[in-house]
DRENGUKOL-387290 format. One line per 4 residues: for each residue x, y, z of N, C-alpha, C. Coordinates in pm, 1 decimal. Layout:
<recs>
X/Y/Z/X/Y/Z/X/Y/Z ~ ...
</recs>
This chain:
<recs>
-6204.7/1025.9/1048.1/-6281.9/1145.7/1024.1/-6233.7/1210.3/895.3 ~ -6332.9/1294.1/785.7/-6279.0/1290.3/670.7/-6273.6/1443.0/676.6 ~ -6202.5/1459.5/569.6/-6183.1/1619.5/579.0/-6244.7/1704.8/472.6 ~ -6308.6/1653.0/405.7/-6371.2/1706.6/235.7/-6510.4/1746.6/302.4
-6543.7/1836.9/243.5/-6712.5/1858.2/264.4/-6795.1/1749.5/162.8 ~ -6904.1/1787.4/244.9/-7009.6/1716.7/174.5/-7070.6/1775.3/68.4 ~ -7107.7/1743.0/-101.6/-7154.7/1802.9/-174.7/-7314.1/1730.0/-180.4 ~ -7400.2/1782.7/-146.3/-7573.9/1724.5/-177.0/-7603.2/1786.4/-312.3
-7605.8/1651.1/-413.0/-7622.0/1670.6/-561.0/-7825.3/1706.6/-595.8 ~ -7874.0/1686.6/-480.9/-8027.9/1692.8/-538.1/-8104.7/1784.9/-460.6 ~ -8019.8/1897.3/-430.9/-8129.1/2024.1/-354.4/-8150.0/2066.0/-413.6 ~ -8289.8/2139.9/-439.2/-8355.2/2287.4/-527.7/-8326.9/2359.2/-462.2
-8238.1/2394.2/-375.1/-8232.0/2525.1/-267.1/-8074.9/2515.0/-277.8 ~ -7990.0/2612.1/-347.8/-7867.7/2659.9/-334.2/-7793.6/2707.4/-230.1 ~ -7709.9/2604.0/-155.9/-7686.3/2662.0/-28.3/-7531.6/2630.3/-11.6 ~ -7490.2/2684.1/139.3/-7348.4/2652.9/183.8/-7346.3/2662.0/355.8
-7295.2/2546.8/371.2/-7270.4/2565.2/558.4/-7111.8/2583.7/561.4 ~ -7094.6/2711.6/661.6/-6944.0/2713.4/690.1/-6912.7/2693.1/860.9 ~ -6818.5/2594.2/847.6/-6829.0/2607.3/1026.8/-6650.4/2548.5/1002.8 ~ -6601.9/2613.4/1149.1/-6451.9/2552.3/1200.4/-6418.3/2387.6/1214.9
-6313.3/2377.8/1183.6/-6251.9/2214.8/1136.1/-6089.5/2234.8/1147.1 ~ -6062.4/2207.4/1245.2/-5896.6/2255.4/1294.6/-5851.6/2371.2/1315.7 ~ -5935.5/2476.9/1359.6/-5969.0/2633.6/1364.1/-5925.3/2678.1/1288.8 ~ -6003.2/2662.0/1157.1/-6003.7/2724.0/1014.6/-6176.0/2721.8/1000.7
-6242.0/2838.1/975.8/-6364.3/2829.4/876.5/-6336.4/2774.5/734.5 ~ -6382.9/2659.1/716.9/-6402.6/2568.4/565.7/-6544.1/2585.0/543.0 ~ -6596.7/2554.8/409.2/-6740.3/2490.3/329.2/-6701.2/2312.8/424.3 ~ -6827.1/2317.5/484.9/-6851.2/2180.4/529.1/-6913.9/2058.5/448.0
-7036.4/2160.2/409.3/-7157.5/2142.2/323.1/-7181.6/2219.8/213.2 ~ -7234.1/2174.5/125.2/-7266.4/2249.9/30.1/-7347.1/2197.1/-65.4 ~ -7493.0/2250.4/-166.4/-7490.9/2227.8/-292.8/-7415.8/2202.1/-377.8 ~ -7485.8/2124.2/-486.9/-7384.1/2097.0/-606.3/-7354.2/2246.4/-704.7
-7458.3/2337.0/-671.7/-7460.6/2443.7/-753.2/-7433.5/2567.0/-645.0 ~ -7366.6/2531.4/-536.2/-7375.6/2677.8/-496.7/-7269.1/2754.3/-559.4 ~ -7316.2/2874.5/-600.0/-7221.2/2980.7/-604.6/-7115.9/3043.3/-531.1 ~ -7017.1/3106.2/-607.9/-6907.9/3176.3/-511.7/-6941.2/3322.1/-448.9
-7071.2/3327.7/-523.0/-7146.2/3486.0/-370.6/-7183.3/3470.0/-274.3 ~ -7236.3/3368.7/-319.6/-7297.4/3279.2/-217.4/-7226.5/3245.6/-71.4 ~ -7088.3/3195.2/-127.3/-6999.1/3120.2/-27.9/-6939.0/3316.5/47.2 ~ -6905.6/3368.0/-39.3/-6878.8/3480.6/-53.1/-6941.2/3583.9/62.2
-7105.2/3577.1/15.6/-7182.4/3622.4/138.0/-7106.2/3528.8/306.8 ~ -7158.1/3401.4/294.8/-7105.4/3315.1/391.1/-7028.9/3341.6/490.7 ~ -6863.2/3400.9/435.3/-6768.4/3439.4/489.9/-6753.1/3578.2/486.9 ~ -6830.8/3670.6/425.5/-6817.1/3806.5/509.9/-6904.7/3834.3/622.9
-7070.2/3761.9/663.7/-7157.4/3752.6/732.5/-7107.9/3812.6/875.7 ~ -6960.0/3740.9/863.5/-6922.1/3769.9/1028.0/-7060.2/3675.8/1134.5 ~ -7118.6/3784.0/1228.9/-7191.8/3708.6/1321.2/-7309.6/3806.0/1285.8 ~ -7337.7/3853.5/1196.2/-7492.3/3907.4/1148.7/-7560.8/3782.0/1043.2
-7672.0/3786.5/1066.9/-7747.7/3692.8/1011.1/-7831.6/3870.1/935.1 ~ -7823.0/3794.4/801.3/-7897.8/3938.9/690.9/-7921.1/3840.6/543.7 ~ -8011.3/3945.0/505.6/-8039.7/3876.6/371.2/-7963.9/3958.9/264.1 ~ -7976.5/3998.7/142.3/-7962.3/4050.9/43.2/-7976.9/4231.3/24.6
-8116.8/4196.2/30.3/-8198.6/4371.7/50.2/-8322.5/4292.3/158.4 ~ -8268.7/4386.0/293.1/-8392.8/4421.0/346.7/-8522.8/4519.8/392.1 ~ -8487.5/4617.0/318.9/-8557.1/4701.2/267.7/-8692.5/4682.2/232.6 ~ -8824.1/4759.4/290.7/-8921.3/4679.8/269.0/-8999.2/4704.9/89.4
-8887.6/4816.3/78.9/-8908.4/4789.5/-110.0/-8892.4/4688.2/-157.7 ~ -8772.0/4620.3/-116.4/-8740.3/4488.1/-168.7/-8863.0/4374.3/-198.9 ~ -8977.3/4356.5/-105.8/-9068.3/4297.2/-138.2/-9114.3/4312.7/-263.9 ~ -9141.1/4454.9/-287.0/-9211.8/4498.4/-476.2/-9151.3/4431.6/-555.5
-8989.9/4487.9/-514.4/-8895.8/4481.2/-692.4/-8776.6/4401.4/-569.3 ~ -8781.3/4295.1/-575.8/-8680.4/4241.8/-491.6/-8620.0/4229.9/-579.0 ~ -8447.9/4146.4/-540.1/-8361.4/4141.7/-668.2/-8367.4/3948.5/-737.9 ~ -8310.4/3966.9/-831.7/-8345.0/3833.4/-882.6/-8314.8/3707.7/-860.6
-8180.3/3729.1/-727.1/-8113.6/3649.7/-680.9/-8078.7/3674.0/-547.6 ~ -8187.1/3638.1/-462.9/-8169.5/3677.5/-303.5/-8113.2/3598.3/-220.3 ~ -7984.0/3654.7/-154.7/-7872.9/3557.7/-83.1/-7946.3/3612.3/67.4 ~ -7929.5/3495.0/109.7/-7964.3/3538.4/281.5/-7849.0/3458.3/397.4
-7853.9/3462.0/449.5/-7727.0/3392.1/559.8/-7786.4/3378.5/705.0 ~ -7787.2/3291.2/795.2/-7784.3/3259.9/953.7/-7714.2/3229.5/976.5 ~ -7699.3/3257.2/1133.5/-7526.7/3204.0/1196.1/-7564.7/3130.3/1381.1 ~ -7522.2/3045.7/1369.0/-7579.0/2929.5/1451.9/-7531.6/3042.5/1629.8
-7551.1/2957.3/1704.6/-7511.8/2998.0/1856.7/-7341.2/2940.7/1874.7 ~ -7243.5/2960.8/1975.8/-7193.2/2891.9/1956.1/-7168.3/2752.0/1959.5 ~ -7036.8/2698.2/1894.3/-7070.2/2555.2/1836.9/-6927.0/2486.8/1893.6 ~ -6862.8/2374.5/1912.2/-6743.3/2312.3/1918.6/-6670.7/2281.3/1766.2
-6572.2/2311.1/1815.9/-6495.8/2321.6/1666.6/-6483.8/2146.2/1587.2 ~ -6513.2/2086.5/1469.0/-6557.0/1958.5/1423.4/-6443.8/1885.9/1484.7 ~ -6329.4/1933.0/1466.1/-6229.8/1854.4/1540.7/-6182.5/1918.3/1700.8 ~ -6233.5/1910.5/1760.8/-6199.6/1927.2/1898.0/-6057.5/1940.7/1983.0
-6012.3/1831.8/1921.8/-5895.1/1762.3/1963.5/-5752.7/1872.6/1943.3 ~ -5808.4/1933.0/1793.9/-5730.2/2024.9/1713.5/-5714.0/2145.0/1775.8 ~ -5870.6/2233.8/1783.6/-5882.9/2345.8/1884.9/-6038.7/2336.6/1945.4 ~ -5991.7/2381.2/2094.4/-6105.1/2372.4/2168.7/-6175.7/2486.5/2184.3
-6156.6/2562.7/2123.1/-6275.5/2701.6/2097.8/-6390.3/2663.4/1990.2 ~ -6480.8/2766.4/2083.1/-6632.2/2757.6/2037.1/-6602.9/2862.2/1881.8 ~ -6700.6/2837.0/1759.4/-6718.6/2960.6/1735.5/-6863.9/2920.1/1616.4 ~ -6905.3/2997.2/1550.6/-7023.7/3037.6/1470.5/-7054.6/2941.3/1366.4
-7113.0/2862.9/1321.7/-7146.5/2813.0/1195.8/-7211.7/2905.3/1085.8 ~ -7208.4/2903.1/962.6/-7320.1/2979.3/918.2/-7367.1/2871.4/790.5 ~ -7502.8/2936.5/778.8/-7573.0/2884.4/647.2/-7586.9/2996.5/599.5 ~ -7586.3/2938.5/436.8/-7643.6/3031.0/328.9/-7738.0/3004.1/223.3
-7798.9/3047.2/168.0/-7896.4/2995.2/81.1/-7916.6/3118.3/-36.8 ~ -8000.3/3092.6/-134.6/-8065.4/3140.6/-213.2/-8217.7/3130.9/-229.3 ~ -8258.3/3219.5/-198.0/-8442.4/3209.7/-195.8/-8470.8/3352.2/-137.1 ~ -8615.0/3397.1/-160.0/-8693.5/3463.5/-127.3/-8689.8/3429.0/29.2
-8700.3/3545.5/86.9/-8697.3/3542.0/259.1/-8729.1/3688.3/323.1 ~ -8828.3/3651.4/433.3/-8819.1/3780.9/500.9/-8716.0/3770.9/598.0 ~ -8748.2/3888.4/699.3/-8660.9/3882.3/785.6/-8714.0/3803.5/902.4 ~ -8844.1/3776.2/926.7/-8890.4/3694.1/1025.0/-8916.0/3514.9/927.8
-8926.2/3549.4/792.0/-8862.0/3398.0/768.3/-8713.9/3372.7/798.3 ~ -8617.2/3444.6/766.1/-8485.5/3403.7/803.4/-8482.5/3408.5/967.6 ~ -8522.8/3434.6/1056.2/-8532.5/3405.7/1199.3/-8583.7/3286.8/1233.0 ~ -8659.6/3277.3/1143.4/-8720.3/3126.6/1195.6/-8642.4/2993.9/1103.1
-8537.9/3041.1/1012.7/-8462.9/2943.1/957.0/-8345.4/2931.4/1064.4 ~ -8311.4/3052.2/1119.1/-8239.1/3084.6/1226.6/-8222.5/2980.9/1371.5 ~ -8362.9/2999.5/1369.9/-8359.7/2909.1/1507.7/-8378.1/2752.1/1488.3 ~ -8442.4/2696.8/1358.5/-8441.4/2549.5/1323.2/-8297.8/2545.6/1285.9
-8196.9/2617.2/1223.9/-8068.5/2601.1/1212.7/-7989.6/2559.0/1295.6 ~ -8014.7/2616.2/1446.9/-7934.6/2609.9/1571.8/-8010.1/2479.7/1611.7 ~ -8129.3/2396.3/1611.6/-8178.7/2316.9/1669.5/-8152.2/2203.6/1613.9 ~ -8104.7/2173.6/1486.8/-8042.7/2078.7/1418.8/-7879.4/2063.9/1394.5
-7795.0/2170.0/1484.7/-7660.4/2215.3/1449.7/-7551.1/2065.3/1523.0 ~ -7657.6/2026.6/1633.8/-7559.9/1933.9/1700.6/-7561.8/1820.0/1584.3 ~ -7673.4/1768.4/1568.3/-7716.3/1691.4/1429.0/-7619.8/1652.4/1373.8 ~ -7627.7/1828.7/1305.6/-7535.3/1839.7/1156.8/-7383.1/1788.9/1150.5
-7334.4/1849.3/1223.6/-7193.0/1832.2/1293.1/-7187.6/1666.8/1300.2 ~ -7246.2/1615.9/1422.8/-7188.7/1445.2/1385.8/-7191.3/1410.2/1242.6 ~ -7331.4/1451.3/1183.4/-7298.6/1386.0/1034.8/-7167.4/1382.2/951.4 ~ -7177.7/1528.7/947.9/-7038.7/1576.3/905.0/-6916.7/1514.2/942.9
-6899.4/1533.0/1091.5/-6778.2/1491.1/1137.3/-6786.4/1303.7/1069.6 ~ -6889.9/1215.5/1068.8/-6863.3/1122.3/1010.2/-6851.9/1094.1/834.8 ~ -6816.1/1216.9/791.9/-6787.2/1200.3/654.6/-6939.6/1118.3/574.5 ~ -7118.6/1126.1/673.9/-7185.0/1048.7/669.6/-7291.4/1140.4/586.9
-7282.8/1115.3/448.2/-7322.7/1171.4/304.0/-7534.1/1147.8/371.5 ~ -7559.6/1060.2/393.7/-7678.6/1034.3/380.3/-7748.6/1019.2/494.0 ~ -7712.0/1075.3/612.8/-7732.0/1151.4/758.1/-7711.3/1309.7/695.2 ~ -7656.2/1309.2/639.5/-7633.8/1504.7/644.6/-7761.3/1506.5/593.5
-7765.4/1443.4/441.9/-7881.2/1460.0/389.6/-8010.1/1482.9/450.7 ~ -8071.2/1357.8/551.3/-8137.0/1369.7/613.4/-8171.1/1470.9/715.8 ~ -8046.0/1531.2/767.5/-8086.1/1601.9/913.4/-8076.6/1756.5/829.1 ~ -8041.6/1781.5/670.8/-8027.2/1886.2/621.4/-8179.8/1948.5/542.7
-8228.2/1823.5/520.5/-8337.9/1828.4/444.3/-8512.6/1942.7/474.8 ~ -8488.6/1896.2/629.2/-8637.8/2001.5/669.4/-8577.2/2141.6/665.8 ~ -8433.2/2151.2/650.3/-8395.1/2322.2/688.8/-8417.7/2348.4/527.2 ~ -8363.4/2273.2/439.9/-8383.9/2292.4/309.7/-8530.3/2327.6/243.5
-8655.3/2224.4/321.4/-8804.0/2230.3/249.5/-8809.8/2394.5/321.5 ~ -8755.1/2413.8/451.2/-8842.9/2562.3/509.7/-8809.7/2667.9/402.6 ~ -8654.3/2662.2/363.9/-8632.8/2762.3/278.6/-8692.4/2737.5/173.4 ~ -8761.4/2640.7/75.4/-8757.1/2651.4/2.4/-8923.2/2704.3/36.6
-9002.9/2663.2/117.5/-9156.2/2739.8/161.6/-9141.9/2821.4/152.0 ~ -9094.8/2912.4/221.9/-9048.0/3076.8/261.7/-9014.7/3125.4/124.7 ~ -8956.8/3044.0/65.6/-8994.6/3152.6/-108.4/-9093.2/3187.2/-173.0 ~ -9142.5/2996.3/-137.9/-9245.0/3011.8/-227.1/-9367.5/3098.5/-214.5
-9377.7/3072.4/-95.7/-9491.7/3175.5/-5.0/-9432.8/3306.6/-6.5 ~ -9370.3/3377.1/-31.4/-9335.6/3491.3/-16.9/-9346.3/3543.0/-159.4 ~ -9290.3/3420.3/-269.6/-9312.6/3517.8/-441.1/-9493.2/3519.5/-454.8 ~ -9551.4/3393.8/-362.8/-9702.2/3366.3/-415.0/-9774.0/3502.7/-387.9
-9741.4/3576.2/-218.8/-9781.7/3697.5/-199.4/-9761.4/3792.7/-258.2 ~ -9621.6/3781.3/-334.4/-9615.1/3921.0/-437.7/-9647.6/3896.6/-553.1 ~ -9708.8/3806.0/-649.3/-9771.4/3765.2/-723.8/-9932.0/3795.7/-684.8 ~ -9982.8/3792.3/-554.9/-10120.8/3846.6/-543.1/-10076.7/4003.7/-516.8
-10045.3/4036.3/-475.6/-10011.2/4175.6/-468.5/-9983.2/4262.0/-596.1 ~ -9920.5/4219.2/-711.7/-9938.3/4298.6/-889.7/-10036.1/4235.9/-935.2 ~ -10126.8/4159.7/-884.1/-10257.9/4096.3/-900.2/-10392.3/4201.2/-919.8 ~ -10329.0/4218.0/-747.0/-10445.4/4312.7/-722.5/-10403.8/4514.5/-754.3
-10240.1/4504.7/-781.6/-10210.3/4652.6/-852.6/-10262.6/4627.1/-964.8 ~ -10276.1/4525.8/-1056.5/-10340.9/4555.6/-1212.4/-10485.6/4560.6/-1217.3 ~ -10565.0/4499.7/-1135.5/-10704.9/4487.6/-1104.1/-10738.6/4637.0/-1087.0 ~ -10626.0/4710.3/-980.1/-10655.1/4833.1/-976.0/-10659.8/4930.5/-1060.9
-10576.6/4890.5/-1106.8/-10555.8/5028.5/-1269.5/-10614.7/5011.4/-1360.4 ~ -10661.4/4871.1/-1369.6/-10768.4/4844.4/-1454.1/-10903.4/4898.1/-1469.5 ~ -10967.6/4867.8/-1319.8/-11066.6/4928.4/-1286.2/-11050.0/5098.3/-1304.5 ~ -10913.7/5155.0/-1248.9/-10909.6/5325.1/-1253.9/-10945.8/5325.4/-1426.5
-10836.9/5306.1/-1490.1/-10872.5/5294.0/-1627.1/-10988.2/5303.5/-1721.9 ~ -11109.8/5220.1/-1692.9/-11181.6/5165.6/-1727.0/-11300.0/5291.6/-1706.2 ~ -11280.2/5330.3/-1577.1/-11351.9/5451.8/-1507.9/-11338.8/5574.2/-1560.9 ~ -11184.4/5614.1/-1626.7/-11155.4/5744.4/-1642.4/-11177.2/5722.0/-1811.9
-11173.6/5621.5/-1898.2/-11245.6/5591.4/-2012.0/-11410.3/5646.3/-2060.2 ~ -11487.2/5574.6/-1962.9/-11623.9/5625.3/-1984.2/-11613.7/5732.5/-1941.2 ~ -11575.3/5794.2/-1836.5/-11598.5/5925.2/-1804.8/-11527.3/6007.5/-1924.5 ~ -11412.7/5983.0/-1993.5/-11367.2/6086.6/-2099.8/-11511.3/6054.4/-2227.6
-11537.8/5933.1/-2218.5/-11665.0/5937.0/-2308.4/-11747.0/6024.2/-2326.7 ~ -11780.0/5988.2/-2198.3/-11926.5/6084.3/-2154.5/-11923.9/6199.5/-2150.5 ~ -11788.0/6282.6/-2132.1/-11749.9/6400.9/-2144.1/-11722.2/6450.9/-2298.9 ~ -11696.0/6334.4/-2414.0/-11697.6/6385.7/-2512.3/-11811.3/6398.9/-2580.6
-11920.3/6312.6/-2561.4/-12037.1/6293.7/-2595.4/-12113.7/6418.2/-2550.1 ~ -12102.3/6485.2/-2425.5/-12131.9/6603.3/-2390.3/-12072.9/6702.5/-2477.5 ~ -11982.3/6688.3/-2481.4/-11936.2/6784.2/-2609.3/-11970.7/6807.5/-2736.4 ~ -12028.9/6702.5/-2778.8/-12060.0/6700.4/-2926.9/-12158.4/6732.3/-2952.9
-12295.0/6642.9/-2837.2/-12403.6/6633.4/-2864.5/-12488.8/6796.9/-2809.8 ~ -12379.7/6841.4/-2689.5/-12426.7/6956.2/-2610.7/-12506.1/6908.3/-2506.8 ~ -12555.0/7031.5/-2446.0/-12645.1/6979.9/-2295.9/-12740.7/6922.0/-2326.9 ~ -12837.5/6800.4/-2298.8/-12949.7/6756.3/-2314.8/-13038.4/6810.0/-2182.0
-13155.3/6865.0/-2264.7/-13224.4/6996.6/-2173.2/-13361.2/6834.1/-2214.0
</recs>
């Protein structure tokens, strides 16, 4: 059984799994690019699963780099043998997410956790891959679908001001034209 995490060199989705391995929380898994906020978020999470800003401003002007985190049910520690307490896995990612997308990354997280773990525990690079991959496409949906909606949404704010615009234009027209020309009797 190997003791190094796994690095997956070809995700578009920046992530980190932390789970117990001789009752120590280690990086199990990880991107080739994840960040240290990232990992950072990871290990302060505790047992809250949260995103970045959930604030429903955040949708408008979200921030430019949205960390989100889930934390599995409990789990058996990778080495067993070492310590036999249960405790939390977590994932982390980078992407656009609500809070009912991160619930539902939430619960495919926990449904693939037994999965993950054998992979892992077999040091087995291209099983992780595989059993890591649909949690990876959801997050990476859940962005996309989430920037596409706020992209129709300043869509339809510029359509709006456009139209106001456009309205309060002729009307200053028509009001100057009244002015100039006087009342037409």
């Amino acid at each position: 059984m190997g003791n190094e995490r796994i690095t997956l060199t070809n995700s578009t989705v920046e992530f980190v799994v932390i789970g117990a391995r001789g009752g120590q929380d280690v990086v199990i898994a990880q991107s080739a690019n994840a960040g240290l906020d990232l990992l950072g978020l990871a290990i302060e999470s505790g047992n809250d699963a949260t995103g970045a800003f959930d604030l429903p401003i955040s949708f408008f002007a979200g921030p430019p780099r949205q960390l989100n985190v889930v934390i599995s049910h409990p789990v058996k520690d990778l080495e067993p043998s070492v310590d036999s307490r249960e405790s939390r896995m977590r994932f982390a990612w980078v992407g656009e997410c609500s809070g009912e997308g991160r619930r539902q990354i939430g619960e495919f997280f926990n449904r693939i956790i037994v999965d993950l773990q054998e992979a892992i525990r077999q040091s087995n690079y291209s099983q992780t891959e595989l059993v890591i991959a649909p949690l990876i496409w959801r997050c990476s949906r859940g962005s996309e679908r989430r920037l596409r909606v706020r992209r129709l949404f300043y869509l339809f704010v510029a359509t709006y001001g456009f139209v106001l615009f456009m309205t309060l234009f002729v009307w200053l027209i028509l009001q100057l034209r009244l002015y100039i020309l006087g009342p037409q009797n």
